[in-house]
Backbone as JSON, one array per atom type, in Angstrom:
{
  "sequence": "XXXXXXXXXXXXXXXXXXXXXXXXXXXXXXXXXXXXXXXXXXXXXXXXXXXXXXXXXXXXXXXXXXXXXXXXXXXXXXXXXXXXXXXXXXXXXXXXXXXXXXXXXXXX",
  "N": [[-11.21, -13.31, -8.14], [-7.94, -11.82, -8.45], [-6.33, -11.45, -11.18], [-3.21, -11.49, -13.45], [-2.47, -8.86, -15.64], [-1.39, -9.03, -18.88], [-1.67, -6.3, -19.99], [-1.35, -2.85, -19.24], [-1.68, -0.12, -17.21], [-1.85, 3.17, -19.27], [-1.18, 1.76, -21.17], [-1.07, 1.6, -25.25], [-3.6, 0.64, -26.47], [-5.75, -1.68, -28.61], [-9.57, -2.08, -29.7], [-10.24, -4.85, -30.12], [-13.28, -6.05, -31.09], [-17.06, -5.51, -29.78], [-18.88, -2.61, -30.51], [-17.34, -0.7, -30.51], [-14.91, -1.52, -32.16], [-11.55, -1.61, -33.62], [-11.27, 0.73, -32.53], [-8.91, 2.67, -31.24], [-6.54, 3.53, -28.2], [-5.33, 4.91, -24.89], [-4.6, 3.33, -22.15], [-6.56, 3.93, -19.07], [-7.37, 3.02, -16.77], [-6.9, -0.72, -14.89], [-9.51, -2.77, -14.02], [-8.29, -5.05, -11.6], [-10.21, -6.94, -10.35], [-12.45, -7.25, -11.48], [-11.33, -8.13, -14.44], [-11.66, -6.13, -16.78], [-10.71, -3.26, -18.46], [-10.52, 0.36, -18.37], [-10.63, 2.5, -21.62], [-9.86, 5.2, -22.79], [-11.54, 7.17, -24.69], [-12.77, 4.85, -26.09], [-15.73, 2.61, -25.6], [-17.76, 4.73, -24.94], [-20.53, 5.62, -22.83], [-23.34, 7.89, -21.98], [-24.47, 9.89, -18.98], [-26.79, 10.7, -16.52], [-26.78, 13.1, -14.48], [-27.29, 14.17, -11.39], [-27.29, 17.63, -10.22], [-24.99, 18.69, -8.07], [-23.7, 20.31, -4.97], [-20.9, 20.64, -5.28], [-20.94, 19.72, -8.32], [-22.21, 20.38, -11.56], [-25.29, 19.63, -13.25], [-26.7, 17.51, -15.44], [-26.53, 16.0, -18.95], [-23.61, 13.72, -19.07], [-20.71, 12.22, -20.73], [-18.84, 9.59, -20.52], [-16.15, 7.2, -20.51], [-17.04, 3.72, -20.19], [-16.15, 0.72, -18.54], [-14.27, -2.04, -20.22], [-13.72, -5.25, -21.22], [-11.1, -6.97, -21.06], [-10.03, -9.16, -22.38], [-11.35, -8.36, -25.0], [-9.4, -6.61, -25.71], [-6.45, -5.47, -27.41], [-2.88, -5.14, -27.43], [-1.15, -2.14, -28.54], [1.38, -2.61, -31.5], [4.17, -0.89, -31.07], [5.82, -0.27, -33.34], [4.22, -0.71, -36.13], [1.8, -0.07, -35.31], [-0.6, -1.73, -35.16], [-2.51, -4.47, -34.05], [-1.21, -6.34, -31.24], [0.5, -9.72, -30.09], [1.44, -10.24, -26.65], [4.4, -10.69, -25.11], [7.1, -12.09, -22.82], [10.11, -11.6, -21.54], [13.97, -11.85, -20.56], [16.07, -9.32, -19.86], [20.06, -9.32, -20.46], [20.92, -7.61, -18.16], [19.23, -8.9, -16.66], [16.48, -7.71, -16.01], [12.96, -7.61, -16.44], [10.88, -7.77, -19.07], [8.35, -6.78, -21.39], [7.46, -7.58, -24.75], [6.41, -6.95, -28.27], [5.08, -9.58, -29.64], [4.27, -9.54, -32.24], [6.56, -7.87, -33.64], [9.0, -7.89, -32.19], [9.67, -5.83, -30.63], [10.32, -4.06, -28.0], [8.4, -3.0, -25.3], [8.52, -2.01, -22.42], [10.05, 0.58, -20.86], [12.45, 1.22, -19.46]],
  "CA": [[-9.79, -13.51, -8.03], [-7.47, -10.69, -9.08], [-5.35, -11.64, -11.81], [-2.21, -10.3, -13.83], [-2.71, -8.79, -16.92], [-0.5, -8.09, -19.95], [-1.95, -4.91, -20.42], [-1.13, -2.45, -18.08], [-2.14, 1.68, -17.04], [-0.49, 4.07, -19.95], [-0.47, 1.54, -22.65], [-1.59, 1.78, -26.24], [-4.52, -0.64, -27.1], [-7.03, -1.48, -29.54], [-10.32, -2.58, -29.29], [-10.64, -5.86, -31.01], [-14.5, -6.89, -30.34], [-17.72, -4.98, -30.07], [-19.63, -1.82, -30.91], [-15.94, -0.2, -30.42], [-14.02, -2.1, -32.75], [-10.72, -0.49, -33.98], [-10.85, 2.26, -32.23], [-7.41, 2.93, -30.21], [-6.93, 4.68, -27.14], [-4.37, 4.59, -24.05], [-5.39, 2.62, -20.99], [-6.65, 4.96, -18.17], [-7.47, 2.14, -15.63], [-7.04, -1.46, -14.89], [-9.94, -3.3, -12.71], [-8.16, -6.52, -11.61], [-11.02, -7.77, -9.65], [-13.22, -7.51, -12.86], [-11.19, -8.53, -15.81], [-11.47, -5.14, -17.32], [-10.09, -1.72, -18.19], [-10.93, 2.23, -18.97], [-10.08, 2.81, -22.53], [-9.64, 6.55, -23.2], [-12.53, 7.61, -26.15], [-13.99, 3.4, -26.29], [-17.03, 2.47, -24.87], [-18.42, 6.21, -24.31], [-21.61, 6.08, -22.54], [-24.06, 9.09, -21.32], [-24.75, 9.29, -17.61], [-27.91, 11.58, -16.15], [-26.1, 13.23, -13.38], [-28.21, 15.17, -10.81], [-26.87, 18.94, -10.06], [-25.02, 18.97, -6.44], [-22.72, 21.87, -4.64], [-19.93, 20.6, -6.09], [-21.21, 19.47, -10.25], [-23.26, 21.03, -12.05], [-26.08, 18.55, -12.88], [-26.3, 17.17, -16.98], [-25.85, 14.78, -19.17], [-22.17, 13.44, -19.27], [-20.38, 11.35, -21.38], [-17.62, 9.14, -19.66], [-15.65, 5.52, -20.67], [-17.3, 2.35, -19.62], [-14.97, -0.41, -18.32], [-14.46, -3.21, -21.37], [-13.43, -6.86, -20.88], [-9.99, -7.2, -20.92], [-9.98, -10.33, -23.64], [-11.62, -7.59, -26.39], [-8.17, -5.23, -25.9], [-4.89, -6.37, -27.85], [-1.69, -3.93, -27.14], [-0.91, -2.16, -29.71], [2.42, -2.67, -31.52], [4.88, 0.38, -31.34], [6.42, -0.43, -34.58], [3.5, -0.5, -37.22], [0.61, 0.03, -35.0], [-1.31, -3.19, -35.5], [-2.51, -5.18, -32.71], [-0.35, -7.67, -31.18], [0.19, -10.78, -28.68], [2.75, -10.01, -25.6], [6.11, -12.0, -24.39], [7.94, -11.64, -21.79], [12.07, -11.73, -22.43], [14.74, -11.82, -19.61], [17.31, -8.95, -20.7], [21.28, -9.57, -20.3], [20.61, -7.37, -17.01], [18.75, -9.51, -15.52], [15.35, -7.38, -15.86], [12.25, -9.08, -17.26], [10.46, -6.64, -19.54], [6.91, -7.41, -21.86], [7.87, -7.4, -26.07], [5.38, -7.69, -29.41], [5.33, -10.64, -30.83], [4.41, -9.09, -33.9], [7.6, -7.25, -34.65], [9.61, -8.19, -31.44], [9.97, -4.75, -30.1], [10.37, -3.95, -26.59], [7.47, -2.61, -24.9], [8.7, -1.42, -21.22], [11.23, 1.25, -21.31], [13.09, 0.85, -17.78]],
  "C": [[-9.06, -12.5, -8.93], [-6.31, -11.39, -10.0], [-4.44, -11.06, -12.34], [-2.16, -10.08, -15.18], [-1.35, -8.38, -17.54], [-0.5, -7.08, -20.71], [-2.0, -3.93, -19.37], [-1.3, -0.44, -18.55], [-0.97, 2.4, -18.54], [-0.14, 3.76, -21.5], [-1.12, 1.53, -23.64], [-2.6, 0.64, -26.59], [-5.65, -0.52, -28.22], [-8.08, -2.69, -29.55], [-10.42, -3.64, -30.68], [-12.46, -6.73, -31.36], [-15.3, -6.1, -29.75], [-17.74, -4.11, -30.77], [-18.57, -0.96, -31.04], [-15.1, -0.5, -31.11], [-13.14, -1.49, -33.19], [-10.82, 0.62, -33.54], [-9.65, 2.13, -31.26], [-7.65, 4.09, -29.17], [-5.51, 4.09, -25.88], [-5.32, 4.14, -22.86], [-5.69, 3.54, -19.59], [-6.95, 3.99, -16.88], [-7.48, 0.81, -15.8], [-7.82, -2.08, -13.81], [-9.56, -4.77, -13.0], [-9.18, -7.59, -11.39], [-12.43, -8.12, -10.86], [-13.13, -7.92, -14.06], [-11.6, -7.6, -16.59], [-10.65, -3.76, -17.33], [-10.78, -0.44, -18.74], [-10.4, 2.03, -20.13], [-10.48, 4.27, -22.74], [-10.29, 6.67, -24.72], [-13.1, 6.01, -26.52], [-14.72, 3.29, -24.9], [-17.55, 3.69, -24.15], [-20.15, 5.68, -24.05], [-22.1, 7.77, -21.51], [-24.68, 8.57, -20.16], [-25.26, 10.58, -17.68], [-27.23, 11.85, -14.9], [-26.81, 14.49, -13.03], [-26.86, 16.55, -10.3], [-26.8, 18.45, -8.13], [-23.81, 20.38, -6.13], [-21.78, 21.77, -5.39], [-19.64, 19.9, -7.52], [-22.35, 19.95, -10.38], [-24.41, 19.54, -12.87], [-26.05, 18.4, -14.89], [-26.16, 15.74, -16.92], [-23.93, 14.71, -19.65], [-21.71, 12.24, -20.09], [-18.77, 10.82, -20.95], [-17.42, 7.52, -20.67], [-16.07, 5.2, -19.37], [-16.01, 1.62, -19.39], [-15.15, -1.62, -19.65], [-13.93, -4.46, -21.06], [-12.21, -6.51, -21.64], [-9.57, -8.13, -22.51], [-10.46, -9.22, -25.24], [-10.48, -6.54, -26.21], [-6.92, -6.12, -26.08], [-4.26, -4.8, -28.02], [-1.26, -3.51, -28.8], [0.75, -1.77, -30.44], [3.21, -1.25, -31.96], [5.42, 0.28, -32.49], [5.35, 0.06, -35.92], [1.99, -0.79, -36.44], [-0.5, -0.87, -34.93], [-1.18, -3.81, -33.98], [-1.55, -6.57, -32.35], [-0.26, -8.25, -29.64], [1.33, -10.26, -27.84], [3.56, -11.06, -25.04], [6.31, -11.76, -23.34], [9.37, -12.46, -21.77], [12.65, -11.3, -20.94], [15.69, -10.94, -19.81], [18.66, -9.29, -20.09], [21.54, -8.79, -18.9], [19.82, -7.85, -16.08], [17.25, -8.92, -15.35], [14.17, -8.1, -17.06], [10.79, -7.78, -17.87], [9.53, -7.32, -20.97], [8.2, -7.06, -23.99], [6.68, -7.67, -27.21], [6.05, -8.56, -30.05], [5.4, -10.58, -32.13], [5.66, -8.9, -34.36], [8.88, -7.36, -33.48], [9.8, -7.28, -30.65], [9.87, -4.73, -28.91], [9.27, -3.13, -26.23], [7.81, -1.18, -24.12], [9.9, -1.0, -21.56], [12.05, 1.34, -20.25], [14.61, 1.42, -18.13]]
}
């Protein structure tokens, strides 16, 4: 079942939970259907990739997908991980905020 996360493509996170811990990175993909995402420089593994016409063959080093629950957004204010809201503004648009320090997330 595809659910809706409060972490979304673009945004700043940090890994709270494994072999990755604290490391930060921007979100490069969200799989709904898995309850994970790409983090940009966490969870690097090496992949044996055979030589075809179009790659040259090697080892490569790419981001794994991580569980969703080990990534907290990270707060634009003082960088620290934090929980997400969601606030109604005086326009009528409905836009994510840190709890930590209240700040607005989505820039619309």
């Amino acid at each position: 079942m595809a659910l809706k996360f409060k972490i979304r493509r673009g945004d700043n996170v940090v890994v709270t939970a494994g072999r990755d811990k604290g490391k930060r990175g921007e979100v490069l993909m969200v799989l709904r259907k898995e309850n994970r995402a790409i983090v940009q420089g966490a969870n690097q593994v090496k992949k044996h990739q055979k030589q075809s016409a179009s790659q040259d063959g090697g080892i490569i080093t790419k981001e794994a997908p991580i569980h969703i629950s080990n990534l907290a957004l990270e707060d634009p204010k003082d960088r620290k991980p934090t929980r997400v809201g969601f606030r109604i503004l005086e326009d009528g648009t409905k836009v994510r905020f840190a709890k930590r320090s209240g700040e607005v997330i989505d820039e619309h």
